[in-house]
LOVEXKOL-653862 format. One record per residue (C-alpha): x, y, z; residue number from 0; residue in one letter; chain. Coordinates in nm, 3 decimals, decimal comma, padded with zeros to 5 digits. Layout:
xx  yy  zz  seq  type  mol
X  Y  Z  NUM  A  A
...
This chain:
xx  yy  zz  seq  type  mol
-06,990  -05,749  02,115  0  X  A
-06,720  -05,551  02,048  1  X  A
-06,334  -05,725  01,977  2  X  A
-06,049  -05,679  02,191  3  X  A
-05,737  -05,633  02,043  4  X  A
-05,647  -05,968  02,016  5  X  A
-05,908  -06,031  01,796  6  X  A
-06,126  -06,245  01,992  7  X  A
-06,440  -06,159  02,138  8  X  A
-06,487  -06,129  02,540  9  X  A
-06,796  -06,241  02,769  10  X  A
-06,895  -06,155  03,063  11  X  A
-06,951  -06,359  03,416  12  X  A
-07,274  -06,504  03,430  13  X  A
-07,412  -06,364  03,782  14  X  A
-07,418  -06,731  03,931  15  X  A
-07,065  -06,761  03,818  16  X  A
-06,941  -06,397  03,997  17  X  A
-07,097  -06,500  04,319  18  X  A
-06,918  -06,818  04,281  19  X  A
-06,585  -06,622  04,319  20  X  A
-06,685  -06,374  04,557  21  X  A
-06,736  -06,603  04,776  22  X  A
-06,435  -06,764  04,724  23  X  A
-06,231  -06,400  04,749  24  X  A
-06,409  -06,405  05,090  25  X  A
-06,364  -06,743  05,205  26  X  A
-05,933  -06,702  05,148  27  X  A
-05,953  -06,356  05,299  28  X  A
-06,096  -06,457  05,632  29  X  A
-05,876  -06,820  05,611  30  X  A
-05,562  -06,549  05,578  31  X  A
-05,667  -06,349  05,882  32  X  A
-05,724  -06,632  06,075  33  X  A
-05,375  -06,736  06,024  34  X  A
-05,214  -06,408  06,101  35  X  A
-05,380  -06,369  06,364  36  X  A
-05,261  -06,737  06,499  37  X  A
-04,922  -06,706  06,407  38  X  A
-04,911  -06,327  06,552  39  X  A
-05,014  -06,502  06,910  40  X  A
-04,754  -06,705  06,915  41  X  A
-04,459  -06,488  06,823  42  X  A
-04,621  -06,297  07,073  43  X  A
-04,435  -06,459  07,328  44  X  A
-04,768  -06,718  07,496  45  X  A
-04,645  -07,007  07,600  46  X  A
-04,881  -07,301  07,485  47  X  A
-05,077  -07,583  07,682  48  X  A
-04,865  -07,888  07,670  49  X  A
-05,042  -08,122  07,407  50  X  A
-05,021  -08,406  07,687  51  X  A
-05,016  -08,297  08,039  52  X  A
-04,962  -08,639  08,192  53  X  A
-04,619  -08,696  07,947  54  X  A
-04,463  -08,378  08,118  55  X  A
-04,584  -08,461  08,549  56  X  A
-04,402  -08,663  08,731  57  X  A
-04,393  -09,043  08,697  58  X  A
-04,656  -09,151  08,942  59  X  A
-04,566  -09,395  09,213  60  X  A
-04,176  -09,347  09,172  61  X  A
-04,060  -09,397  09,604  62  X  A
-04,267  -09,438  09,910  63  X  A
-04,264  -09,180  10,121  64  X  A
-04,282  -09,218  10,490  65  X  A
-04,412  -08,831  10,565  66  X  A
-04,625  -08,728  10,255  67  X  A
-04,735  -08,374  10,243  68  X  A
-05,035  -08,249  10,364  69  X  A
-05,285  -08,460  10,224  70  X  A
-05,699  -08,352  10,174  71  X  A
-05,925  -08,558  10,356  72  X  A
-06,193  -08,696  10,132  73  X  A
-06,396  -08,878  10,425  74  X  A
-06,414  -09,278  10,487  75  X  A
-06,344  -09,444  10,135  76  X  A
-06,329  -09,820  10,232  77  X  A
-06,172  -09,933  09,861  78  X  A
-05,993  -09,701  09,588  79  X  A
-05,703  -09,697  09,339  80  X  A
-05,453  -09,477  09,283  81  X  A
-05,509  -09,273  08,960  82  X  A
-05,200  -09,463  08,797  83  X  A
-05,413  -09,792  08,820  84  X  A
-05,122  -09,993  08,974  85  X  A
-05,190  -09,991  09,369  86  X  A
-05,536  -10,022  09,518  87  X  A
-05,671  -10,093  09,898  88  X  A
-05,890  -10,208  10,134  89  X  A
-05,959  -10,076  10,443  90  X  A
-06,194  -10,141  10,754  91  X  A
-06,177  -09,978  11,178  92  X  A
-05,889  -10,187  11,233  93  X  A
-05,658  -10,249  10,933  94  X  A
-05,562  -10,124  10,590  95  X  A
-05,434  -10,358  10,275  96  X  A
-05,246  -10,261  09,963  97  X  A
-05,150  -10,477  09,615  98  X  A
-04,951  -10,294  09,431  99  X  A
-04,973  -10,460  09,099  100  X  A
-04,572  -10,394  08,926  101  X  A
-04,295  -10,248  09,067  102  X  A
-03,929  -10,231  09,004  103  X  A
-03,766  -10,331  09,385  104  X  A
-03,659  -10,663  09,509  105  X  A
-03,911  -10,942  09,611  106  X  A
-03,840  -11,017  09,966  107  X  A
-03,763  -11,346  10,070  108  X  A
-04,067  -11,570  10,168  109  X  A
-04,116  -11,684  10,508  110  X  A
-04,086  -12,052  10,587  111  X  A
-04,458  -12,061  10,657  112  X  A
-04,506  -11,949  10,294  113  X  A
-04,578  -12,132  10,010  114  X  A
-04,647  -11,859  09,746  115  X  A
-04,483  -11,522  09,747  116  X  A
-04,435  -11,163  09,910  117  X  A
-04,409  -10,839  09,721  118  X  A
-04,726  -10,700  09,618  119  X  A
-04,928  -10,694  09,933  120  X  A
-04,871  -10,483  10,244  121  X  A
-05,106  -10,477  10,528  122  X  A
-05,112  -10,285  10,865  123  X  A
-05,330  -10,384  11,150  124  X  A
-05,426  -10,226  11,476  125  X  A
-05,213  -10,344  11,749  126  X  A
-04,937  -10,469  11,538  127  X  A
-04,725  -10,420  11,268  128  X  A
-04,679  -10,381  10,902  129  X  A
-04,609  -10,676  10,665  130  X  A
-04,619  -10,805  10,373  131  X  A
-04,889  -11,120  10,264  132  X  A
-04,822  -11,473  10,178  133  X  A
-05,028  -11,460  09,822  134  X  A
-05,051  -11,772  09,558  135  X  A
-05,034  -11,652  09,205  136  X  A
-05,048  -11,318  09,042  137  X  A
-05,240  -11,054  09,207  138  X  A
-05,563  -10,924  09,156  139  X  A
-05,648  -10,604  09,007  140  X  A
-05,897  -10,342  09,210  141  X  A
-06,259  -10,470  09,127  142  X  A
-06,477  -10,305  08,853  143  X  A
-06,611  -09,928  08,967  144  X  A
-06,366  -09,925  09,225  145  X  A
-06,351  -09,540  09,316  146  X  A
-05,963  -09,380  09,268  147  X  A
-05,809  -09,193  09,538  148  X  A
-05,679  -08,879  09,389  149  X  A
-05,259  -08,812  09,478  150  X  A
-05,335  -08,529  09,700  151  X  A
-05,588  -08,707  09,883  152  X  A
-05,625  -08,919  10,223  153  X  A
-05,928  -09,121  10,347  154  X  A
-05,979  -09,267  10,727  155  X  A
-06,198  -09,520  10,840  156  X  A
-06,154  -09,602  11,183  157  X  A
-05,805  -09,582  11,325  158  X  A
-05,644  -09,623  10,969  159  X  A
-05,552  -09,352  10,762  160  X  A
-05,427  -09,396  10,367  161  X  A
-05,304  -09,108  10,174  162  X  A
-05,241  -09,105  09,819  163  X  A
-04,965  -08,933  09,655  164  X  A
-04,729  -08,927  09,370  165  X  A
-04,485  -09,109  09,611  166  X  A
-04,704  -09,396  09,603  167  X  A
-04,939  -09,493  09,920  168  X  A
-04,919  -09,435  10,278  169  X  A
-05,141  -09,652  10,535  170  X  A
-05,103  -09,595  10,920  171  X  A
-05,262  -09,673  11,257  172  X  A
-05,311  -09,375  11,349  173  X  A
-05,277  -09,481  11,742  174  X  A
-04,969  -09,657  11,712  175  X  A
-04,840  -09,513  11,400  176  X  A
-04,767  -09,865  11,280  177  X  A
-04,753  -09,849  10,858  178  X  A
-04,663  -09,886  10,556  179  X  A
-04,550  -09,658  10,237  180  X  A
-04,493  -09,825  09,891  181  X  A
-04,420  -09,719  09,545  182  X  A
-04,306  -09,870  09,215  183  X  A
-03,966  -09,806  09,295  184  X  A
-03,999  -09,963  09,699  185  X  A
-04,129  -09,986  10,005  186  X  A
-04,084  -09,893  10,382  187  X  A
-04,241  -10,015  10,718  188  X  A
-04,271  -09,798  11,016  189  X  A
């Protein structure tokens, strides 16, 4: 062995030992490309994928709308729900029904024939009008499996057409173009 100048004598890596840090040398190296290479992307001027695309769409459900745009027929869906969970419907030939589970408008006064409430169920019937129903109690939600109606999307069974949108839900006899349209924020009857 010969002596440095320090006076104390030197060894050499074991082979196990200089693998060991190769390795390592290797493993930084491709860590610090990696990084560049991230960082370079992004000052390149790419704008990124929002981290949570439903914080930055509109709030679902905020008015009814009483002409919603052009909606895509999805063929006769007797029950669904509206993505946002909070309205769902029935429908048959000859009427359509819709709870919409909270909302933020004014309960309408009760008829005298009523001993519960009005507010979160609409219906529209062939041959007459739309209304709301006398209900007892807090609503029920949509039953388990119950397929969702996609905003963007309409269904028709008979003569009633719904159409699901970001403005809430539409329902119509499509004869008499007696309906409904309500949202979190309201409701109209036409």
């Amino acid at each position: 062995m010969s002596t440095p100048t320090t006076g104390r004598p030197t060894r050499r890596l074991g082979p196990g030992l200089t693998a060991f840090l190769v390795v390592d040398v290797i493993l930084v190296l491709a860590f610090l490309v990696v990084l560049g290479t991230t960082l370079a992307g992004r000052d390149g001027g790419e704008s990124e994928t929002p981290a949570d695309p439903v914080a930055t769409s509109p709030e679902p459900e905020t008015s009814p709308d009483e002409s919603p745009e052009e909606a895509e027929e999805v063929g006769e869906v007797r029950a669904f729900v509206l993505p946002s969970g909070n309205i769902h419907c029935a429908m048959d030939e000859e009427s359509a029904t819709c709870t919409i589970l909270t909302f933020s408008y004014e309960r309408p006064a009760a008829p005298e024939d009523c001993d519960g409430e009005v507010g979160n169920v609409l219906t529209v019937a062939a041959g007459g009008s739309a209304r709301f129903v006398c209900q007892d109690g807090e609503p029920a939600g949509p039953a388990e499996g119950t397929p969702v109606l996609e905003y963007g999307e309409q269904t028709t069974v008979g003569a009633m057409t719904c159409a699901s949108s970001t403005n809430g839900v539409l329902c119509r006899h499509n004869e008499s173009g007696a309906g409904f349209s309500v949202a979190r924020a309201g409701y109209l009857f036409f």
